[in-house]
C-alpha positions in Angstrom: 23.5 -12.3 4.0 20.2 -12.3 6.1 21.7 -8.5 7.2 21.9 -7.5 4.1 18.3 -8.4 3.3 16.5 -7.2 6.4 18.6 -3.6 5.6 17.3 -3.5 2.0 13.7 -4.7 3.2 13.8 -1.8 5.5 15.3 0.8 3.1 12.3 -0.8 0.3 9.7 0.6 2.9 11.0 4.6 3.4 10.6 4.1 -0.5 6.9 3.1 -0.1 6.8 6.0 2.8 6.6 8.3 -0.3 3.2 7.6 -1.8 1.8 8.5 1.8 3.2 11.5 2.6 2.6 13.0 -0.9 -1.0 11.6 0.0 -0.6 13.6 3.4 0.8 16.5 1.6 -2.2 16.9 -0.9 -4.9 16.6 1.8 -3.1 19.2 3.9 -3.0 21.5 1.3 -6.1 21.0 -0.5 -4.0 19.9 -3.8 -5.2 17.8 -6.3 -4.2 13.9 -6.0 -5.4 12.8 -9.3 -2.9 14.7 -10.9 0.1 12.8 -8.6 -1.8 9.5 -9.1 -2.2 9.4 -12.5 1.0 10.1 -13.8 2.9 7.4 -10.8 0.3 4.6 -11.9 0.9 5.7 -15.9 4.6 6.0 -16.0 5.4 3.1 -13.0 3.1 0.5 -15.9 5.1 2.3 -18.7 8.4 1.5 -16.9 7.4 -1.6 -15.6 6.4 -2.5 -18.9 10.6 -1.9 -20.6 11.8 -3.8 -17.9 10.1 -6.4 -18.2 11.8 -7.0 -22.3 8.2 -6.0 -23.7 4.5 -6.6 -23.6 4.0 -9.2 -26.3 3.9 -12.2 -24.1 0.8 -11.4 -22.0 -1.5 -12.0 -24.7 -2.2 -15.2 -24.5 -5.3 -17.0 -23.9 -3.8 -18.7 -20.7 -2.9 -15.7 -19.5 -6.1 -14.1 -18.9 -7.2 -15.0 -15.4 -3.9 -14.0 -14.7 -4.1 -10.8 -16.6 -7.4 -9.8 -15.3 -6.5 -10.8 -11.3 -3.4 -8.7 -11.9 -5.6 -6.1 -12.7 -8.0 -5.4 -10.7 -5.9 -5.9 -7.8 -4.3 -2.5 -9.1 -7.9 -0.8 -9.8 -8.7 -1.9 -6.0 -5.1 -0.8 -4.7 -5.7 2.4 -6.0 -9.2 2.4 -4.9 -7.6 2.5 -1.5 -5.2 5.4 -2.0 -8.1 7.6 -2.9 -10.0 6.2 0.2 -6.9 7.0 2.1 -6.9 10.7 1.1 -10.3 11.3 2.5 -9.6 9.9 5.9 -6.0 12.2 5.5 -8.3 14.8 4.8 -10.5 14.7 8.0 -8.3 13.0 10.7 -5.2 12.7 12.5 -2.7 11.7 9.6 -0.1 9.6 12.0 -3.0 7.6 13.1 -5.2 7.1 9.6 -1.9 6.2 7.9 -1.5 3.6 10.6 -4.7 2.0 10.3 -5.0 2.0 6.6 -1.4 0.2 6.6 -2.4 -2.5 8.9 -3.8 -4.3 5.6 -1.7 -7.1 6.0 -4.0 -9.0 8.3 -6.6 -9.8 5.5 -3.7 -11.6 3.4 -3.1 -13.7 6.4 -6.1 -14.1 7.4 -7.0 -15.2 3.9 -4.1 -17.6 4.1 -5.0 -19.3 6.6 -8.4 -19.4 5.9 -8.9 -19.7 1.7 -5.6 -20.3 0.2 -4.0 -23.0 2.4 -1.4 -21.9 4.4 -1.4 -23.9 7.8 -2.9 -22.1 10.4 -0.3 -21.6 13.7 -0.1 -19.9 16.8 2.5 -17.5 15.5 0.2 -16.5 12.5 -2.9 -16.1 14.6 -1.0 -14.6 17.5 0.5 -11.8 14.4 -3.1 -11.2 13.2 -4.9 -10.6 16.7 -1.8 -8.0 17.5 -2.2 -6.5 14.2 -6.0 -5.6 15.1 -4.9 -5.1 18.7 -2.9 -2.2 17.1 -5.2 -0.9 14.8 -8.1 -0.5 17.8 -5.2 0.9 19.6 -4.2 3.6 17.1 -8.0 4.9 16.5 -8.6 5.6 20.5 -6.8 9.0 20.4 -8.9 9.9 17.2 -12.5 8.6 18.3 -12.2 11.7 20.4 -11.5 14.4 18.2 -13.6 16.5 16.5 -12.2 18.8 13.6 -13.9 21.7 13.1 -14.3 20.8 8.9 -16.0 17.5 9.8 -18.6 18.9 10.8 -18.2 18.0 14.8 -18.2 14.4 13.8 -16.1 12.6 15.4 -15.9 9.3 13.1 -15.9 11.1 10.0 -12.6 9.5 9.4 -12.6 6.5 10.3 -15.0 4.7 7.4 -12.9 5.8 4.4 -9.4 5.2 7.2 -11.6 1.0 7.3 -12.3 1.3 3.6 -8.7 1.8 2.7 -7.8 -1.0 5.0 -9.7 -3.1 3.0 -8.9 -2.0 -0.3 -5.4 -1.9 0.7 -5.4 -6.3 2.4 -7.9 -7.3 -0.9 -5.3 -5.9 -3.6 -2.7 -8.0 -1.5 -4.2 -11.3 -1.2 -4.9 -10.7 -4.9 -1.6 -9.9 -6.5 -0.8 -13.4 -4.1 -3.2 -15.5 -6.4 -1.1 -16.0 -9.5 1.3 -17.7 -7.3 -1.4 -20.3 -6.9 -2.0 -20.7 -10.6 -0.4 -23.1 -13.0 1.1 -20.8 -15.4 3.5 -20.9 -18.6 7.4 -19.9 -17.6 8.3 -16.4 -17.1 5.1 -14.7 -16.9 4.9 -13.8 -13.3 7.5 -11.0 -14.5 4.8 -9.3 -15.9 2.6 -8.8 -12.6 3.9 -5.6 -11.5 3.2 -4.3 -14.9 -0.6 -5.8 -14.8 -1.0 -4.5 -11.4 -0.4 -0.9 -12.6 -2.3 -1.3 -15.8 -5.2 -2.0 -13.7 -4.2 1.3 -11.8 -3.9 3.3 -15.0 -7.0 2.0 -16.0 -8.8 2.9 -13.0 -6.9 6.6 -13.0 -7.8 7.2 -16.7 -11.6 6.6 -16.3 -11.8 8.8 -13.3 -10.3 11.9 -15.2 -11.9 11.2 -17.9 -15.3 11.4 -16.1 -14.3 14.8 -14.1 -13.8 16.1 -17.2 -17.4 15.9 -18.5 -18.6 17.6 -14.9 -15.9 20.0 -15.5 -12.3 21.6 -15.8 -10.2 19.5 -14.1 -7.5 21.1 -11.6 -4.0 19.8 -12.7 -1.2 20.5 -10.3 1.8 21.0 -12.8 4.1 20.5 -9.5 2.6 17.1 -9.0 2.5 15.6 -12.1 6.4 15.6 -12.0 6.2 14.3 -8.4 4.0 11.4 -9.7 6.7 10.9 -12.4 9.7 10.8 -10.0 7.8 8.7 -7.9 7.1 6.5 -10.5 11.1 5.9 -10.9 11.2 5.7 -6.9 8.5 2.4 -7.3 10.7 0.9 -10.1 13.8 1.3 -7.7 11.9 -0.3 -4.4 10.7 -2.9 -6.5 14.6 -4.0 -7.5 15.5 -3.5 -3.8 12.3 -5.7 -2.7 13.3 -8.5 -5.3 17.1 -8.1 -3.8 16.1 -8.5 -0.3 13.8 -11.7 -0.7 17.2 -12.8 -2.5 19.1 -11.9 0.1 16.5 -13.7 2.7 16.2 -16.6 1.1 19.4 -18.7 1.9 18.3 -18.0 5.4 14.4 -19.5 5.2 13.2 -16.0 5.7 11.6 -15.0 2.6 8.5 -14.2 4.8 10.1 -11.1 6.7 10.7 -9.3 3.2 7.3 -7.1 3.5 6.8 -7.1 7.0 9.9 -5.6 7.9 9.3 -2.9 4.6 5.5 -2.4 6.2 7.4 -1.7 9.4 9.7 0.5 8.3 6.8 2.2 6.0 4.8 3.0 9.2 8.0 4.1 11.2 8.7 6.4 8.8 5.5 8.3 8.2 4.7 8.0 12.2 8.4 10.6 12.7 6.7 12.4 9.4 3.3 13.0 11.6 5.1 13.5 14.6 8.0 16.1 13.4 7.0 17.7 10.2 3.1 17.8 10.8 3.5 18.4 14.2 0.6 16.1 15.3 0.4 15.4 19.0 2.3 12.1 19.8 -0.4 9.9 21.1 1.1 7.2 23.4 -1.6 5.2 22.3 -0.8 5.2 18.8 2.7 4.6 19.4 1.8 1.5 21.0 -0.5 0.6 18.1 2.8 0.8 15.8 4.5 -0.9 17.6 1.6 -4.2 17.7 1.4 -3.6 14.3 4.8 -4.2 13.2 5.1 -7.0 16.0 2.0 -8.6 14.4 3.2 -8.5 10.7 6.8 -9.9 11.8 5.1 -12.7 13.9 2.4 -13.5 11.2 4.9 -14.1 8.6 6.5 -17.3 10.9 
């Protein structure tokens, strides 16, 4: 049973390995990303939205709070992919995709610290390796310049931090409802909050680049943001099926960790055999605190 779990937890986060490398794709070759991220965040709140038997039942008065935290957690998520493509755009991708996946320290430490999980040695010891990777992973980048940055050598690493944080607030967010008292069967509808917020976010921003101007719309990525909308609907059945599958065993908490490990894994062999990026041992060491810290955190 536990198997079973920790293998679909793992196959959940090659799933979430696809958003990245499209993101790595698009900064590589100059393509548009709004085109890929507005039709995944539309279509994944449109298909979200079936599957969970209809829309009616969010409109309810007590569901606002829950309805708006929903939301914006997916306008700040989003926030992050589009801080993420900058960094992609003027740093080592293996690296920036490390750092800006290391978000799962802020949940913890907001845990620990706001919402009332008991602070432990395992959960501390998880966060300090997770930041112990993440100052690990930037060395090899601090000294590289590339030649479109202008010489500067940090001209990743703010919008690689900004994503971080985008990235650990959306979390701890989309964590909140659990906290609130609310009617029967409406935490079903948080995905399809979460990507409304997105939409909403995604909508506004083309809308505005089309006052300063033609927008560029890849054709090719609008029907990669489609079929990666159906890829988000599938990881978030095998997500669900793991926790199941975890639960009998008291290990509900090594669901995302393990799909955040296998996430990083995946895009790190991406960087390393597709990209062709120099295989920093340093880095690889940050991984590998990074997915120790996560797993350790979740104790």
């Amino acid at each position: 049973m536990i198997l079973t779990g920790i293998l679909l937890a793992l196959v959940t986060g090659l799933f979430w390995n696809v958003s990245g490398i499209v993101n790595s794709i698009c900064a590589k070759k100059d393509y548009d990303l709004y085109s890929y991220l507005l039709t995944n965040v539309v279509f994944t709140a449109v298909f979200t939205g079936i599957l969970s038997g209809g829309i009616a039942g969010i409109f309810r008065r007590e569901l606002l709070l829950f309805a708006g935290v929903s939301m914006l957690a997916g306008v700040i998520n989003t926030s992050g992919a589009l801080f993420l493509q900058k960094a992609l755009q003027k740093g080592h991708h293996g690296i920036v995709f490390l750092i800006s996946q290391a978000s799962p320290a802020i949940p913890f430490i907001a845990g620990m610290t706001l919402l009332g999980d008991k602070p432990s040695f395992c959960k501390i010891g998880g966060v300090v390796l997770i930041f112990a990777g993440m100052a690990l992973a930037a060395l090899p980048g601090l000294r590289e310049r590339k030649p479109d940055t202008g010489g500067k050598k940090l001209a990743w690493l703010l919008p690689a931090l900004l994503s971080f944080g985008c990235f650990g607030v959306a979390h701890t967010m989309l964590a909140l409802p659990s906290l609130m008292v609310l009617p029967e069967g409406a935490g079903k509808y948080r995905t399809f909050l979460f990507y409304c917020g997105s939409s909403l976010l995604m909508t506004t921003a083309a809308a505005l680049r089309r006052r300063t101007g033609p927008a560029a719309v890849n054709r090719a990525l609008l029907l990669i943001g489609v079929i990666a909308a159906v890829l988000n609907v599938c990881s978030m059945s095998l997500f669900f099926k793991a926790l199941d599958h975890l639960a009998p065993a008291h290990a509900v908490g090594l669901g995302s960790p393990l799909a955040i490990s296998a996430s990083l894994a995946g895009f790190t062999l991406y960087s390393w055999f597709y990209l062709r990026e120099k295989r920093e041992p340093a880095a690889l060491a940050g991984l590998l605190c990074i997915c120790a810290g996560a797993v350790a955190a979740s104790f």
